[in-house]
C-alpha positions as CSV (number, residue, x, y, z in Angstrom):
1,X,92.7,80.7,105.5
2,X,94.8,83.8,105.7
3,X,92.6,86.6,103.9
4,X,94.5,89.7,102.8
5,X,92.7,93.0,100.8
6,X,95.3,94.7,99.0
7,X,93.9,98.2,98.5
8,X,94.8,101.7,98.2
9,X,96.0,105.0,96.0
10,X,95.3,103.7,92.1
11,X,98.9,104.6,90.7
12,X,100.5,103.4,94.1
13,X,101.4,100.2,93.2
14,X,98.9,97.6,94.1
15,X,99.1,95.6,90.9
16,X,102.5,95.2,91.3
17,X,101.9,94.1,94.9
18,X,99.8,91.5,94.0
19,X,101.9,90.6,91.5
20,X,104.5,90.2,94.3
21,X,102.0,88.2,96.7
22,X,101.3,86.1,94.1
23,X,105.5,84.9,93.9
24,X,105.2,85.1,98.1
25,X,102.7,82.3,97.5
26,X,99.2,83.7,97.8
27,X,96.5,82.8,95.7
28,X,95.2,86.3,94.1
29,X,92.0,87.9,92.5
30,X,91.9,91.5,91.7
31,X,89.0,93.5,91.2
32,X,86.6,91.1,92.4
33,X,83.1,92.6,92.7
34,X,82.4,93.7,95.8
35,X,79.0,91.7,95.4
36,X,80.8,88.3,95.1
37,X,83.4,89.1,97.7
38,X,81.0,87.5,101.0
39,X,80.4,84.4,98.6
40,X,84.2,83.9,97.6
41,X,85.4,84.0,100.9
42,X,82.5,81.7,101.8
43,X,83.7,79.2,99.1
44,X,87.2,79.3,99.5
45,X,87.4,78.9,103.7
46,X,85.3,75.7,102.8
47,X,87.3,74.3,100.2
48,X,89.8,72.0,100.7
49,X,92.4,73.4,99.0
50,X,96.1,73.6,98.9
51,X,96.4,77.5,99.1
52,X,95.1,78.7,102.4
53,X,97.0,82.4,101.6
54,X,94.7,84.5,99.8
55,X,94.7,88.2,98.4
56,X,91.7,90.1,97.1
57,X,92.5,93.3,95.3
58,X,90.0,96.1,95.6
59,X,89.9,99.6,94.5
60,X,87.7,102.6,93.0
61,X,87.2,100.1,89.7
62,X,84.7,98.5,92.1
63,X,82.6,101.8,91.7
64,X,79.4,102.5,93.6
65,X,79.7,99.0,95.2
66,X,82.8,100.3,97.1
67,X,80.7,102.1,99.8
68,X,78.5,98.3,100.4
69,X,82.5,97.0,101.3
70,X,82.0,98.3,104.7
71,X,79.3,96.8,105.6
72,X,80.8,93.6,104.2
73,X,83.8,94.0,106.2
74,X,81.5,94.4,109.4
75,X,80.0,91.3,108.4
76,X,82.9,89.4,108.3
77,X,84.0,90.8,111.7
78,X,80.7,89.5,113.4
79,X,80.9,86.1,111.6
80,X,84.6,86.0,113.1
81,X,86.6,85.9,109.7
82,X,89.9,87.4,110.0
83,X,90.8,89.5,107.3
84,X,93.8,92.0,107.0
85,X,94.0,94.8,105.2
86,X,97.3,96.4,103.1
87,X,96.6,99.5,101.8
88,X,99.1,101.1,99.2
89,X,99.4,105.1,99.6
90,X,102.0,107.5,97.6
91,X,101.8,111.3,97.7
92,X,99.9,113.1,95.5
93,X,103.0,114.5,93.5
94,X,103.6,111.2,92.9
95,X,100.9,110.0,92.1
96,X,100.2,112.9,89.2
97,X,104.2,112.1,87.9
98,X,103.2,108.3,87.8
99,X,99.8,109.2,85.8
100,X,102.0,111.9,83.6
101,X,104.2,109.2,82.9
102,X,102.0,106.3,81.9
103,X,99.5,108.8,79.9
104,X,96.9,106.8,81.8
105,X,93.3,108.4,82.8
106,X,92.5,108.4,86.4
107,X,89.7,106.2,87.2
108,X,87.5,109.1,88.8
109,X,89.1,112.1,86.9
110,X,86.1,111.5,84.1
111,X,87.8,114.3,81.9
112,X,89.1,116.7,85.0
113,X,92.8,117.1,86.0
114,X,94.2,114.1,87.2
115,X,94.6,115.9,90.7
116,X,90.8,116.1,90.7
117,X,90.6,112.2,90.3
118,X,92.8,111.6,92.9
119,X,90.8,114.0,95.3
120,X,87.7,112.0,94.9
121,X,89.8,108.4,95.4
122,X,91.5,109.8,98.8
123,X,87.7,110.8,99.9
124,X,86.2,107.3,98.6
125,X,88.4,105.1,100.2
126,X,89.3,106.7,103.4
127,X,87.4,104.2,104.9
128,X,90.1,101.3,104.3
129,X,93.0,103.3,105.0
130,X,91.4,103.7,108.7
131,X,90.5,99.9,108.8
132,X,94.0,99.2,107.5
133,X,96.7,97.1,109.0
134,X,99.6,97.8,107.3
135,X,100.1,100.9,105.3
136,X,102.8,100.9,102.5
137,X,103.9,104.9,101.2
138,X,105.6,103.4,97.5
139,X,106.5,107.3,97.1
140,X,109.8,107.1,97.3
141,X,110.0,102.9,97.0
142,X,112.2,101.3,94.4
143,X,110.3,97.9,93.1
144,X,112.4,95.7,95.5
145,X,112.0,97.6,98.3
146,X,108.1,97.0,97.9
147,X,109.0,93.5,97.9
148,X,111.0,93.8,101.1
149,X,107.8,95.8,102.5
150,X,105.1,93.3,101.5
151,X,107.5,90.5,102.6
152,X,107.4,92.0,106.0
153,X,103.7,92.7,106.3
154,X,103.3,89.1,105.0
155,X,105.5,87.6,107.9
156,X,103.6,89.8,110.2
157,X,100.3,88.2,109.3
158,X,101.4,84.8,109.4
159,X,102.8,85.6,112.7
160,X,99.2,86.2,113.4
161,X,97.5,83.9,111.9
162,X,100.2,80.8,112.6
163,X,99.8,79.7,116.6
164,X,104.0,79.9,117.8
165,X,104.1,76.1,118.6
166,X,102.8,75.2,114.9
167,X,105.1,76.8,113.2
């Protein structure tokens, strides 16, 4: 099984990234509970299943259970699953343009400025963008050209995950 967290910035484009893993052939939750992550990945590595690609999306939604995600991911480092993570960054500008523009609330903003929310989200998950292995800025990124990005971060992986005479 090929495991794949897609995280990051919330307004940088990680819905549409799984979106896009889903049409690269990945099978994809988003916002599973941090709680039932361990178990899932469990499950699914023993399954016998046709789709052996597989892309978790996590972010601030997860709330206080966030901070329990590292010691998950250390978990699944000692039991030797391989995991990669794609985290989804944009600058701040952007991000408050994209919130402007959508007339969305900012998950962590709770009635603050929407600069405030994103703030707190940059301090919460810091920990994934240093774990991560591929770091997409959507700043300045048409649709496709996320597409071309995540197609390349996925050929990467299987390049990892695939041994060279296999494939």
């Amino acid at each position: 099984m090929k495991l794949v967290i897609v995280t990051g910035m919330s307004g940088a484009g990680k819905s549409t990234a799984m979106k896009m893993m889903e049409d690269i052939g990945y099978f994809c939750v988003d916002n599973l509970p941090v709680s039932f992550f361990e178990k899932f990945v469990e499950l699914f590595s023993g399954a016998k299943m046709t789709q052996s690609n597989v892309a978790i999306g996590m972010d601030v939604r997860s709330g206080q259970d966030l901070d329990e995600l590292k010691g998950v991911l250390d978990s699944m480092e000692e039991g030797h699953i391989s995991y990669d993570i794609l985290f989804l960054d944009a600058s701040d500008a952007v991000l408050v343009k994209r919130y402007k523009e959508t007339r969305r609330n900012h998950p962590l903003a709770k009635g603050e400025r929407v600069d405030k929310g994103i703030e707190k989200e940059r301090e919460k998950i810091d920990f994934l963008k240093k774990r991560a292995d591929y770091i997409i800025d959507t700043s300045n990124l048409l649709t496709r050209e996320l597409k071309t990005e995540l197609e390349k971060a996925a050929e990467e992986m299987y390049e990892k995950y695939v041994p060279e005479d296999t494939r």
